[in-house]
Backbone atoms as SQL, in Angstrom:
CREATE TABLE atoms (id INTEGER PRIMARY KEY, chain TEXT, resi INTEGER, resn TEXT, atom TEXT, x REAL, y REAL, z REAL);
INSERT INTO atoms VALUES
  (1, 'A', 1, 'UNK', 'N', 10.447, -2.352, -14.287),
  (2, 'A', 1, 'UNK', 'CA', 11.028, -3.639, -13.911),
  (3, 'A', 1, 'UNK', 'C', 10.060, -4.744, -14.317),
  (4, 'A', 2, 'UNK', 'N', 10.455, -6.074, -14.949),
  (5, 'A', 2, 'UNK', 'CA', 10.090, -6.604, -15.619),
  (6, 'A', 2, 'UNK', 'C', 9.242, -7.650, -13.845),
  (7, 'A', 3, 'UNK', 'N', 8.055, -7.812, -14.223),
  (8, 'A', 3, 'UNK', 'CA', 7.188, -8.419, -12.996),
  (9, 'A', 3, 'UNK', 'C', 7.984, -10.008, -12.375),
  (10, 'A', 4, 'UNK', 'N', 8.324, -10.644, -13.748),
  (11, 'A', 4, 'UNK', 'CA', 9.135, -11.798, -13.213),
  (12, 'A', 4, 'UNK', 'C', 10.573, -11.261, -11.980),
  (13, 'A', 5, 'UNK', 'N', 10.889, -10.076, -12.414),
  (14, 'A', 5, 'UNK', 'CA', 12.401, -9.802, -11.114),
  (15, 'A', 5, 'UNK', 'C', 11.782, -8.879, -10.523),
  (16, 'A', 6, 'UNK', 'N', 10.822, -8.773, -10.662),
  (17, 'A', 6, 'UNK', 'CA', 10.085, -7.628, -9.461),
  (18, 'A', 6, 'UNK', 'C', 10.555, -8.653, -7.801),
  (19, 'A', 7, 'UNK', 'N', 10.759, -7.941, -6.349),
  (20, 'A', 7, 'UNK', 'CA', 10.861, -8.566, -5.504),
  (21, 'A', 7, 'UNK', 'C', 9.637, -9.133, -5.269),
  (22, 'A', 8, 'UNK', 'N', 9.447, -10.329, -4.109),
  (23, 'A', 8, 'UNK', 'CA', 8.106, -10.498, -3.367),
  (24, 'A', 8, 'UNK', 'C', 7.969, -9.466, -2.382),
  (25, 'A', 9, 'UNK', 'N', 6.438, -9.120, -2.886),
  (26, 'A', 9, 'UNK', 'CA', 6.288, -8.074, -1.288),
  (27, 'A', 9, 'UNK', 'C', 6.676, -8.151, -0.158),
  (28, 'A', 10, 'UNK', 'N', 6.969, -9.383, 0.580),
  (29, 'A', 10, 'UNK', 'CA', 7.773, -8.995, 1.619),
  (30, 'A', 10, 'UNK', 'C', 8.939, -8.171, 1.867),
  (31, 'A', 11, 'UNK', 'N', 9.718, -9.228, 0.856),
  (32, 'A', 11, 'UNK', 'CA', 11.207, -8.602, 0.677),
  (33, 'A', 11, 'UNK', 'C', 10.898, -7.078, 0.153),
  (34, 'A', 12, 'UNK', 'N', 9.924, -6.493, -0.638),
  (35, 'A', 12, 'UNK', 'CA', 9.705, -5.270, -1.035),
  (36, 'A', 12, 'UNK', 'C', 9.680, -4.503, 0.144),
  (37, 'A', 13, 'UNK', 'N', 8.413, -4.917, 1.018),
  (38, 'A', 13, 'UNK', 'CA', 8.238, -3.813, 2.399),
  (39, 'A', 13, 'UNK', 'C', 9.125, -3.611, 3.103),
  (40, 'A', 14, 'UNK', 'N', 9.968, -4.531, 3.247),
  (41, 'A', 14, 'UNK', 'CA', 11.293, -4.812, 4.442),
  (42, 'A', 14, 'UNK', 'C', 12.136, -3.625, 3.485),
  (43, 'A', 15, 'UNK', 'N', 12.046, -3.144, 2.683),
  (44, 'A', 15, 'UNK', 'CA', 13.256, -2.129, 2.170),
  (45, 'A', 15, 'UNK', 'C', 12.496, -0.804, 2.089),
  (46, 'A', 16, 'UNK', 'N', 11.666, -0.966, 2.680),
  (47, 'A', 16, 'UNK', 'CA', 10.923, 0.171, 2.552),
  (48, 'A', 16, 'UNK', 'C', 11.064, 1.243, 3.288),
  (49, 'A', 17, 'UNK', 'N', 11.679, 1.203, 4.498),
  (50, 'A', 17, 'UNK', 'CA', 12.080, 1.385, 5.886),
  (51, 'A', 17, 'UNK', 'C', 12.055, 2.825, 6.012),
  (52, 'A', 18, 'UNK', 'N', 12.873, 3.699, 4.573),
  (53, 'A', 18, 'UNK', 'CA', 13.168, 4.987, 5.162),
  (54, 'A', 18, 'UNK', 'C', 12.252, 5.556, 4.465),
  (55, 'A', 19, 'UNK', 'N', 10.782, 5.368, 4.023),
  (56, 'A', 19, 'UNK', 'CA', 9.237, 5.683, 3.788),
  (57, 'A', 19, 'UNK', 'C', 8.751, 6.255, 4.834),
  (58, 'A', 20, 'UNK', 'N', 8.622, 7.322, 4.570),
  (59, 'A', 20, 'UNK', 'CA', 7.550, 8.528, 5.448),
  (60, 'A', 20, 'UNK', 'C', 6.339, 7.616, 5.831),
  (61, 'A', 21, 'UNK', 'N', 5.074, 8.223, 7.099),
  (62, 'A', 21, 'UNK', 'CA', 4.006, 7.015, 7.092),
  (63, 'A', 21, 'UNK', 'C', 3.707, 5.592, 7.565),
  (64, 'A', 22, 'UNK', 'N', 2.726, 5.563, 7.263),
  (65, 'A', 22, 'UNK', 'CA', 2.397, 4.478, 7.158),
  (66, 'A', 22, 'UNK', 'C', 3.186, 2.907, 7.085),
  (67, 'A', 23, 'UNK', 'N', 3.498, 3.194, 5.379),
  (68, 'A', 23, 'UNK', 'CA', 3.831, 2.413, 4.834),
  (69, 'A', 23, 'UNK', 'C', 5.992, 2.183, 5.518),
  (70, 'A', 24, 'UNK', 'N', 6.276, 2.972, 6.120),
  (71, 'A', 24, 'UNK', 'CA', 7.455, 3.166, 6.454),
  (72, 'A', 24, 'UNK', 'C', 7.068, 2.640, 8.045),
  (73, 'A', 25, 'UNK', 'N', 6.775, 2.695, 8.752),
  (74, 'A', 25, 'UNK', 'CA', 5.812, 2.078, 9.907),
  (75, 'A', 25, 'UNK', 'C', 5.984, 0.617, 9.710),
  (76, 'A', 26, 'UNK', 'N', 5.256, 0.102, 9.045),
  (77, 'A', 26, 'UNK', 'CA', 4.603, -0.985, 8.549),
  (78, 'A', 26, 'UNK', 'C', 6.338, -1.869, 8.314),
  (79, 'A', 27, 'UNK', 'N', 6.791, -1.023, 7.545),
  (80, 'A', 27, 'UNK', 'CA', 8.655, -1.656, 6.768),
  (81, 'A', 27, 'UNK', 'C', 9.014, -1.663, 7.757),
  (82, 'A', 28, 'UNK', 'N', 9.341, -0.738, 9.320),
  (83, 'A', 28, 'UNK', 'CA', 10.190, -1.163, 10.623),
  (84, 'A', 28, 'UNK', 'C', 9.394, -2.302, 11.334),
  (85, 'A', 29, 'UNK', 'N', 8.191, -2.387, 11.053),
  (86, 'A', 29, 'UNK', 'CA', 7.686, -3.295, 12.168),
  (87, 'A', 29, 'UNK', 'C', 8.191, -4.659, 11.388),
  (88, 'A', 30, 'UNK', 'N', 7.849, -4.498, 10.153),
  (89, 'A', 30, 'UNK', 'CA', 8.467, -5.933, 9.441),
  (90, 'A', 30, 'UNK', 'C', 9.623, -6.607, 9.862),
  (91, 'A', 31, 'UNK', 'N', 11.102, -5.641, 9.551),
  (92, 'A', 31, 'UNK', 'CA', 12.370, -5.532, 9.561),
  (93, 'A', 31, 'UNK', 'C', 12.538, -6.504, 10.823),
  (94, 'A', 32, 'UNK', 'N', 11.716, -6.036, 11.883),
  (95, 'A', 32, 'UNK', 'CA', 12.446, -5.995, 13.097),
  (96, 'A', 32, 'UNK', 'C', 11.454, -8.020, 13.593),
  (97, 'A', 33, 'UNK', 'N', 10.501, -8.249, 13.041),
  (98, 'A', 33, 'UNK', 'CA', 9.827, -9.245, 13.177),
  (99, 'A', 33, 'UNK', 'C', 10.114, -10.598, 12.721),
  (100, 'A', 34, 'UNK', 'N', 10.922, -11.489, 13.384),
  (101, 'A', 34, 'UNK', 'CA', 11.307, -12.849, 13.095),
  (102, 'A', 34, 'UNK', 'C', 10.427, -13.346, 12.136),
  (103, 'A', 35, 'UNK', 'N', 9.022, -13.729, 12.385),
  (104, 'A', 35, 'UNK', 'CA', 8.147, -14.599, 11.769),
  (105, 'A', 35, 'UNK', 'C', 7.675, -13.755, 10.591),
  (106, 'A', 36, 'UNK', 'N', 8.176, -12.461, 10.420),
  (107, 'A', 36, 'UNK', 'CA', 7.391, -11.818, 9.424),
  (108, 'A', 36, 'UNK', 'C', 7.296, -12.770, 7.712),
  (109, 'A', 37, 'UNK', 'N', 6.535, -12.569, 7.150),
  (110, 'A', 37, 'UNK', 'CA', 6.610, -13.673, 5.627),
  (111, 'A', 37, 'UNK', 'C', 7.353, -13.028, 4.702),
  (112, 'A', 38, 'UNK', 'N', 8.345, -13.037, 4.739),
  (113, 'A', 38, 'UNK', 'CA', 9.741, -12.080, 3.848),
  (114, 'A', 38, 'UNK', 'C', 9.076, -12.548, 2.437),
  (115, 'A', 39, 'UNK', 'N', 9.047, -13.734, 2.367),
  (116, 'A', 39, 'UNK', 'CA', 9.231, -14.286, 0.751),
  (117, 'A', 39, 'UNK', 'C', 7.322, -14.431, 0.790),
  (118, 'A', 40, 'UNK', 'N', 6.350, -13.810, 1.282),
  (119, 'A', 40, 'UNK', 'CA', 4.861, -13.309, 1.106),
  (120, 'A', 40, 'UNK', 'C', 4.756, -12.588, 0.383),
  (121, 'A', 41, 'UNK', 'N', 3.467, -12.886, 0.115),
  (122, 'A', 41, 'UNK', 'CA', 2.819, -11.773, -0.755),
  (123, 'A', 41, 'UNK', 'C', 1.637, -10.660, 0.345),
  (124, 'A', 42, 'UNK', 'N', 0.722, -10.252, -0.482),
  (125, 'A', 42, 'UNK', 'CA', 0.268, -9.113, 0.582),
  (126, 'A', 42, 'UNK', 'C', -0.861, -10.065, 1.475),
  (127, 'A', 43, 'UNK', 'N', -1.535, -10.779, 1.112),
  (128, 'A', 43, 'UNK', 'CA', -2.019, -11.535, 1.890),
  (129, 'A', 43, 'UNK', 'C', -1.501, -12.115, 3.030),
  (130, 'A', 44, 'UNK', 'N', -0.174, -12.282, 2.848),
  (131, 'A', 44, 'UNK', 'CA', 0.417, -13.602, 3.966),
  (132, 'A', 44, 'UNK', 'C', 0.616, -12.021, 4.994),
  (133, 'A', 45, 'UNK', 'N', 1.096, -10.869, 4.656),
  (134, 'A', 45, 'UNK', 'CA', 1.220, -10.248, 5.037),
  (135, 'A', 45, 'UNK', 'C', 0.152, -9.784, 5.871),
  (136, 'A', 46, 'UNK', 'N', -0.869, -9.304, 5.378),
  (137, 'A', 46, 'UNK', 'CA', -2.077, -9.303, 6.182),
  (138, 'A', 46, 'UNK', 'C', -2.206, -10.145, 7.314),
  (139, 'A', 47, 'UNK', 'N', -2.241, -11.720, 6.967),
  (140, 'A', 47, 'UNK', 'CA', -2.541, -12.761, 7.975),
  (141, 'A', 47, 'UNK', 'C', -1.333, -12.187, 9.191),
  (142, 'A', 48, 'UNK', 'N', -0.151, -12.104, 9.318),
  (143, 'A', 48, 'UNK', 'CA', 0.564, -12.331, 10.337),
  (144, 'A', 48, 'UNK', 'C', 0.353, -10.583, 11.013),
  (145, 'A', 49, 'UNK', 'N', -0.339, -9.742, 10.867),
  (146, 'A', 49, 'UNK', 'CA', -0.584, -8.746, 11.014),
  (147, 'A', 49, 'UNK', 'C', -1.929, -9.118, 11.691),
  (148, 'A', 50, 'UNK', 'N', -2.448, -9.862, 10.952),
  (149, 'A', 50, 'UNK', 'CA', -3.955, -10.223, 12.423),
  (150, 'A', 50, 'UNK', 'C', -3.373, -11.011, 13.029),
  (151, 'A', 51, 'UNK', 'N', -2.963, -11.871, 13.304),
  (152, 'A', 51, 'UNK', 'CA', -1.648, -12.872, 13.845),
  (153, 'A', 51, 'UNK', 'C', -1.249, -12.293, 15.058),
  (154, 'A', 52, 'UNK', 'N', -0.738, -11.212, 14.620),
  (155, 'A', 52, 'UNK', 'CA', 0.045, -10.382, 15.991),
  (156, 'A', 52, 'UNK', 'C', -0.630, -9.224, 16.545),
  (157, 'A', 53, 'UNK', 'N', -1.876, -9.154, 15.931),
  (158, 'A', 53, 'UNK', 'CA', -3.037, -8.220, 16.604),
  (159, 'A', 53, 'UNK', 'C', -2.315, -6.743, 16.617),
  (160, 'A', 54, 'UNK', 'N', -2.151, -6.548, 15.045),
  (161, 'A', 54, 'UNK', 'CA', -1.811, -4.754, 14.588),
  (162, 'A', 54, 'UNK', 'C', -2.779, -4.091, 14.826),
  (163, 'A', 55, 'UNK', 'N', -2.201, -2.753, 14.657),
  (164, 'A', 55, 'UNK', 'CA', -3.259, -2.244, 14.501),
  (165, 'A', 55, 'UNK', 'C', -4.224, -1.750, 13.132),
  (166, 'A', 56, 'UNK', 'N', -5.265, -1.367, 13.223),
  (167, 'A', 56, 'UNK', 'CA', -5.515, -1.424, 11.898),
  (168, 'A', 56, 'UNK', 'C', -5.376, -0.324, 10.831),
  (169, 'A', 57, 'UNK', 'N', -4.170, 0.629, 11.310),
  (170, 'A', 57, 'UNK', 'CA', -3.628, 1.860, 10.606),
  (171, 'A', 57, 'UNK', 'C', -2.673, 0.689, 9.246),
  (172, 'A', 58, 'UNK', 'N', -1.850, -0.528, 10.538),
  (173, 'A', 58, 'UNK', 'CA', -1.211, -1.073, 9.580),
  (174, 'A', 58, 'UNK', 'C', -1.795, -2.056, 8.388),
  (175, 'A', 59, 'UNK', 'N', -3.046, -2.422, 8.370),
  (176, 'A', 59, 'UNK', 'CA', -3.971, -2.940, 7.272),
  (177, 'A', 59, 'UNK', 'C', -4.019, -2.049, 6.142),
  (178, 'A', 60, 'UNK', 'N', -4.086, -0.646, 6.461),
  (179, 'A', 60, 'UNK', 'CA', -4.467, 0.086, 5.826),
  (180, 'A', 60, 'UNK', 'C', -2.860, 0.638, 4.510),
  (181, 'A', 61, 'UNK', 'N', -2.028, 0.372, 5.721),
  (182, 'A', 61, 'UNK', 'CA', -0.353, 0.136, 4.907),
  (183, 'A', 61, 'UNK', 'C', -0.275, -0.649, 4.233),
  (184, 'A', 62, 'UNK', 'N', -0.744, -1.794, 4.382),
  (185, 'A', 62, 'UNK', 'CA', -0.448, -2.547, 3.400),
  (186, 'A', 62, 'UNK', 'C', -1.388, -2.858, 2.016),
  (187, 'A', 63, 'UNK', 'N', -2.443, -2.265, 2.019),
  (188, 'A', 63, 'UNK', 'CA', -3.026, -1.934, 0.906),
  (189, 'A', 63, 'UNK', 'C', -2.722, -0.862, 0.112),
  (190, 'A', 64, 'UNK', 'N', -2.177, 0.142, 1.052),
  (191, 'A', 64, 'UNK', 'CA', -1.107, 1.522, 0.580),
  (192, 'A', 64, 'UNK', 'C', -0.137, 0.602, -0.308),
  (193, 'A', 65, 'UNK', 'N', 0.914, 0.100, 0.615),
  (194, 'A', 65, 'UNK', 'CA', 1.961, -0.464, -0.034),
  (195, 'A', 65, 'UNK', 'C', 1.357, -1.473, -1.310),
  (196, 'A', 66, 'UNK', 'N', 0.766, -2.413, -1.369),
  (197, 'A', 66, 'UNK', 'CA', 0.074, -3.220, -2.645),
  (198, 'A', 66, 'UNK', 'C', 0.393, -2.507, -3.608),
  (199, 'A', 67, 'UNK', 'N', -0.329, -1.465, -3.610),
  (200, 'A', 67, 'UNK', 'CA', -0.437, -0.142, -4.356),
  (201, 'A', 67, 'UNK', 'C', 0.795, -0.167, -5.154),
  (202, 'A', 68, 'UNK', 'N', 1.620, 0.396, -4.052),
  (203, 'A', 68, 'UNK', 'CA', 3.178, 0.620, -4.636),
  (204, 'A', 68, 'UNK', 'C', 3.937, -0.221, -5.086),
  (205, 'A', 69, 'UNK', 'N', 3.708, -1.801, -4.201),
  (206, 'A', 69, 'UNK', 'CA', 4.431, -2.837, -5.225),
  (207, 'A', 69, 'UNK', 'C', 4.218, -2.592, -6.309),
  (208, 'A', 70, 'UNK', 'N', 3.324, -2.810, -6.916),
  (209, 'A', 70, 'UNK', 'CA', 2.483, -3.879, -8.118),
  (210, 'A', 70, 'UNK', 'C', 2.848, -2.474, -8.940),
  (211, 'A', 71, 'UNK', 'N', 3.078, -1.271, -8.656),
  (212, 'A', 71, 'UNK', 'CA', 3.111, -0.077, -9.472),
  (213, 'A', 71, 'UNK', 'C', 4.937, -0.217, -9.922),
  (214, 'A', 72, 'UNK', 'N', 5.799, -1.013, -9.047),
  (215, 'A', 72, 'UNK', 'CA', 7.066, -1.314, -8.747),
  (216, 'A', 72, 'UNK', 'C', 7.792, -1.623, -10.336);
């Protein structure tokens, strides 16, 4: 997929949902989170994750997930 129509990571993690893990963890807690940064990247993501005082399995998801975007 060409990087310009690649999604933003938000919108990426939020579909992530039926992901084993971590990173599937990380996609329900999103889903279900009003303020989450849909249209973020992994940073903004990070921030609202210290924001809401995660834990830090889910830091570790989202450097998992990075991973998998950017591989997307």
């Amino acid at each position: 997929m060409d990087i310009d129509t690649r999604p933003c990571f938000g919108t990426w993690l939020i579909q992530q949902t039926g992901k084993g893990g971590f990173i599937g963890q990380l996609a329900t807690i999103a889903k279900a989170d009003r303020g989450f940064p849909k249209h973020g990247g992994p940073d903004a993501v990070r921030k609202r994750l210290g924001d809401t005082g995660a834990d830090p399995e889910m830091f570790e998801a989202v450097d998992d997930a990075e991973l998998d975007w950017s591989s997307y």
